[in-house]
C-alpha positions in Angstrom: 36.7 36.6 4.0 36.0 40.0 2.1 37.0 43.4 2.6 35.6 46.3 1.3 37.9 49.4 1.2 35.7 52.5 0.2 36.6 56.2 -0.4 36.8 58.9 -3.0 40.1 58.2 -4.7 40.3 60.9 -6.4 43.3 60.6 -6.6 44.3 57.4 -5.6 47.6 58.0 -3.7 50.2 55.7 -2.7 49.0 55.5 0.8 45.6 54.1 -0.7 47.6 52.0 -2.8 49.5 50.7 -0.3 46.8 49.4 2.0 45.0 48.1 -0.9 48.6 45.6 -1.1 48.1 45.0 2.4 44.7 44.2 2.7 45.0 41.6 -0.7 47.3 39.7 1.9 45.2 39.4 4.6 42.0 39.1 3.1 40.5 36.3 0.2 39.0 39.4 -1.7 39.2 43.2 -1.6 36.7 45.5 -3.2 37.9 48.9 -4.0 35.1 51.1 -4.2 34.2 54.7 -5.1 31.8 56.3 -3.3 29.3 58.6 -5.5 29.2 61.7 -3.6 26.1 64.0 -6.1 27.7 67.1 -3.0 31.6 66.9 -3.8 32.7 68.2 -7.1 36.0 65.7 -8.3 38.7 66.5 -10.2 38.9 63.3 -11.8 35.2 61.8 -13.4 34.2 58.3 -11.8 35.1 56.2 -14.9 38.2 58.1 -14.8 39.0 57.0 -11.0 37.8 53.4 -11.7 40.5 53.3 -14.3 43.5 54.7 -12.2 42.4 52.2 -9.8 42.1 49.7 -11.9 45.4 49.7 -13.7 47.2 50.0 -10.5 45.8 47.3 -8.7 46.1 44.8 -11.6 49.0 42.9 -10.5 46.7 41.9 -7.3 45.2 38.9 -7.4 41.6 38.9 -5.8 41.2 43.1 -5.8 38.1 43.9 -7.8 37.4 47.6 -8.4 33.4 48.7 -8.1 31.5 52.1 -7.1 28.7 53.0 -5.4 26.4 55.4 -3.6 24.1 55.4 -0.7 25.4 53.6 2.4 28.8 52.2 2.7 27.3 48.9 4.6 24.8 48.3 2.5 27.4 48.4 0.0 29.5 45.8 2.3 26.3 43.5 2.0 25.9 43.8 -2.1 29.5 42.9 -2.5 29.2 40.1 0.8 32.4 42.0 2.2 32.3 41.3 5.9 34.9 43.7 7.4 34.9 47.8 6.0 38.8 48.9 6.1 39.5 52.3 6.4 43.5 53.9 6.4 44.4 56.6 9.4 47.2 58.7 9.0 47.1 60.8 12.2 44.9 60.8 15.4 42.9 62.8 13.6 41.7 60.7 11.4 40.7 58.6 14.2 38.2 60.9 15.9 36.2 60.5 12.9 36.5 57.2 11.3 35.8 55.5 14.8 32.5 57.9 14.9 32.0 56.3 11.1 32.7 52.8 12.3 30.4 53.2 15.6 27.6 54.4 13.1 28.0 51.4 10.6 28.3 49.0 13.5 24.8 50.0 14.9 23.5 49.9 10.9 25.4 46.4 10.1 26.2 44.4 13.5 27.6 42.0 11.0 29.7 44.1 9.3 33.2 45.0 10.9 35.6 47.9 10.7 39.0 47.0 10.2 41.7 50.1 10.6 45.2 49.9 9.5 47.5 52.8 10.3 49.1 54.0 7.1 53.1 53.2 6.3 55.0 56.0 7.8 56.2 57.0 4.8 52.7 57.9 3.0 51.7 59.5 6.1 52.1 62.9 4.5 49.6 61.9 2.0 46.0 63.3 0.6 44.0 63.3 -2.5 44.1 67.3 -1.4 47.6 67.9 -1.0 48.3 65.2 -4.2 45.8 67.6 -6.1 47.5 71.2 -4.5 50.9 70.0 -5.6 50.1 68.8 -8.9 48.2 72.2 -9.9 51.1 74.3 -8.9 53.2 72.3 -11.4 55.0 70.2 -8.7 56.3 66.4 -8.8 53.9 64.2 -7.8 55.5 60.6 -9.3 56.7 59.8 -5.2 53.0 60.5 -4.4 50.5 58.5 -6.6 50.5 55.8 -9.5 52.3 56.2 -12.6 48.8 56.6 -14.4 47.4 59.1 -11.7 50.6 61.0 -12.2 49.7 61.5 -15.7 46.2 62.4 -15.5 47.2 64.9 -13.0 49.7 66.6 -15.6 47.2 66.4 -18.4 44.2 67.9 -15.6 46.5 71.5 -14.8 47.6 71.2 -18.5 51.5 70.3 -17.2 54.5 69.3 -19.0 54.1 65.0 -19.3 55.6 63.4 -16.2 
């Protein structure tokens, strides 16, 4: 079985990261993949997130890295993923992602929504707060990837991590 995890990334955090490890042991194959948002203005260009993904997923076997745009279950269908997994931090997150998941169900029947609370200690964790810390020159290397670290420095023009 297939899962497809979607989302911005940018950045990928260490709370991403770590239910992308979780999901490579539960599932056959995982596709990791950017959603093209034309409305959201990144920090980090698309081929940029694909490669931050990329190298910190390569030590898992069966993880394959894609984008997209358009709907997320259609996406689910190209890539023959059969469950959508999604991360949630607080209740929150819930309110909206079941709305999300209630949505794709009635879109996809086939398709299924898999959610998978985040590890305590990335709970703390955004792409926002990742991006607020790193511009006012703070540590980020307990918050993201090693490579994501360094593209944050190099995007606020910061000292090399």
């Amino acid at each position: 079985m297939r899962a497809l995890y979607p989302g911005s990334f940018d950045p990928l955090t260490l709370g991403h990261l770590d239910l992308i490890e979780r999901a490579a042991r539960l599932f056959d194959g995982v596709v990791v993949a950017v959603l093209q948002n034309p409305s959201k203005q990144p920090a980090f260009s698309l081929e940029q997130r694909l490669e931050q993904i990329g190298t910190a997923t390569a030590h898992l076997p069966g993880v394959e890295v894609g984008s997209f745009d358009g709907l997320t279950v259609d996406f689910a269908s190209r890539c023959q993923a059969q469950v959508i997994l999604r991360g949630l931090r607080a209740l929150s997150d819930f309110e909206f992602e079941l709305q999300i998941a209630h949505t794709n169900k009635s879109l996809a029947p086939q398709v299924e929504t898999l959610f998978l609370a985040t590890a305590v200690h990335h709970s703390f964790l955004s792409s926002s707060v990742v991006k607020e810390v790193a511009r006012f020159g703070g540590d980020v290397r307990h918050m993201v990837p090693p490579r994501v670290a360094e593209d944050l420095c190099r995007l606020f023009n910061r000292a090399s991590v």
